[in-house]
N, C-alpha and C positions, 0 to 999 in steps of 0.2 A: 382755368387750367388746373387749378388743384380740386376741383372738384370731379375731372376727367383721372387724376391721378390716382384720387383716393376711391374713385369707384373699380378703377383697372386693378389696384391693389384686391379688393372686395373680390372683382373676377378673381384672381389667382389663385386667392386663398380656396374660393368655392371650387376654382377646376381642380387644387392637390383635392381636397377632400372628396369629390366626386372619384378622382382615380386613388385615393386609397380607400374608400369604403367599397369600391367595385373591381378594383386589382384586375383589371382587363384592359389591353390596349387593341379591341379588335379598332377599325374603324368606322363601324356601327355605335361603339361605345365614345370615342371621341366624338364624334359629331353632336351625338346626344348629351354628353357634357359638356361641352361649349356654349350649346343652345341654353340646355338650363342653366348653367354657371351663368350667361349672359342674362338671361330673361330673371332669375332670380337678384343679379348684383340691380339691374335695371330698376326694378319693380319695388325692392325693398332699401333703396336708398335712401328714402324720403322717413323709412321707419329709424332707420339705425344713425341718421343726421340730420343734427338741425344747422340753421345759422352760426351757433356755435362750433361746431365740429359735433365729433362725436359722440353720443348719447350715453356711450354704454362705453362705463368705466372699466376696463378689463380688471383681468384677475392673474397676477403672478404667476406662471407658468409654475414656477414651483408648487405656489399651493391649487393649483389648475391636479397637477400631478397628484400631488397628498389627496384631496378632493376624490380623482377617481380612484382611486386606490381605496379607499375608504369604502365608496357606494360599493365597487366590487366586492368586498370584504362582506357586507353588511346585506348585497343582495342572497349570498352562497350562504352566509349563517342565518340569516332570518329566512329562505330556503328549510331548511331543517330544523327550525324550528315554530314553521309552521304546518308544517307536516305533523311534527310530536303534537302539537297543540289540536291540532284535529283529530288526531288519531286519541288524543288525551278525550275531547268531548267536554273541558269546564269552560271554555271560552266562548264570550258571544262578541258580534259584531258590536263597538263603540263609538258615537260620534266625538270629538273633541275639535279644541278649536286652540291655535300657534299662532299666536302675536312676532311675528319679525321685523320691529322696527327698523335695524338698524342696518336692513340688507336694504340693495337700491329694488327697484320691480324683477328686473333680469336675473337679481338674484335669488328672489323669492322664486319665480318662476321653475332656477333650477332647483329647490329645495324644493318643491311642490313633483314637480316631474321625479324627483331622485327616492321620492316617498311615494309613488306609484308604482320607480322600477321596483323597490322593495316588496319581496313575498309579505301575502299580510295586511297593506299596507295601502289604502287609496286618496289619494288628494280628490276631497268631494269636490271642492269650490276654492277659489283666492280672490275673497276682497279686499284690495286695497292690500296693505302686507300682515294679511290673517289668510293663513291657511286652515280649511274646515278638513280633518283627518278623519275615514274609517280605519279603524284597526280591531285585528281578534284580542280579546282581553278579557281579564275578570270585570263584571260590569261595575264592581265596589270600587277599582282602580279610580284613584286622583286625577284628574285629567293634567296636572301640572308635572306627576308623574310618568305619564305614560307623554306627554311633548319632551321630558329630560333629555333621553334617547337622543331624539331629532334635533336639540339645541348639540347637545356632548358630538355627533358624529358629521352632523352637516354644515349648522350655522356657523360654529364659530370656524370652519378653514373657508369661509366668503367672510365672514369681517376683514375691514380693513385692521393695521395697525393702530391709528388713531382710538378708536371703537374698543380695540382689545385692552388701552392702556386707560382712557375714559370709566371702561368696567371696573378694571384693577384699582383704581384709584378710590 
């Protein structure tokens, strides 16, 4: 029964999203949301639960919120300035490589995708919790300097509390 529960839930959540990313209520669009909201909640249950419950430890709606707010910020200015940088001509592409222990996988995952939405900026690879980064740069740049950035603007609003007072300490 609560596995029936927690998958209708899963539906729900997938049928708002479906009709707020698509803001149409023809009946061509309902149908087709349902289906995928169903066949999606169906298919990835076995990813998102195990025997334990849930896999994937959410994240504060609040700092859910800070979080986007942030990547927008950081998509629009690194926007413009990678525009100046290429228009500039000293920068080349750089490989470097981001250790994030202390995120779980789903949250590396976002910090790898959130370094892609960014101008500039491509997630080559994620082994394990090391993300391999291109980015335009001086090629003399530290590579501990050029992850700064990406720890200052993405990691630490996916640490937990514990993590954040662990560091402090």
């Amino acid at each position: 029964m609560k596995n029936i529960i927690t998958r209708l839930k899963f539906f729900i959540v997938m049928l708002m999203l479906w009709f707020l990313f698509n803001f149409n209520f023809e009946i061509r669009t309902i149908v087709f949301g349902v289906t995928i909201s169903f066949l999606v909640s169906l298919f990835t249950y076995e990813v998102l639960y195990d025997e334990n419950g849930f896999r994937f430890k959410g994240i504060k709606i609040t700092k859910l919120f800070i979080y986007f707010f942030i990547l927008f910020y950081e998509i629009f200015r690194s926007s413009i300035l990678y525009v100046i940088n290429l228009i500039k001509q000293k920068y080349e592409p750089v490989v470097f490589k981001i250790s994030l222990e202390h995120l779980t996988n789903v949250q590396v995952a976002i910090v790898a995708n959130s370094i892609t939405l960014t101008p500039g900026t491509i997630s080559i690879e994620v082994i394990d919790k090391t993300i391999f980064v291109m980015v335009l740069a001086d090629p003399k740049t530290d590579h501990e300097t050029l992850a700064k950035p990406i720890r200052d603007r993405f990691e630490k609003y996916l640490l937990s509390k514990e993590v954040n007072e662990d560091d402090n300490n």
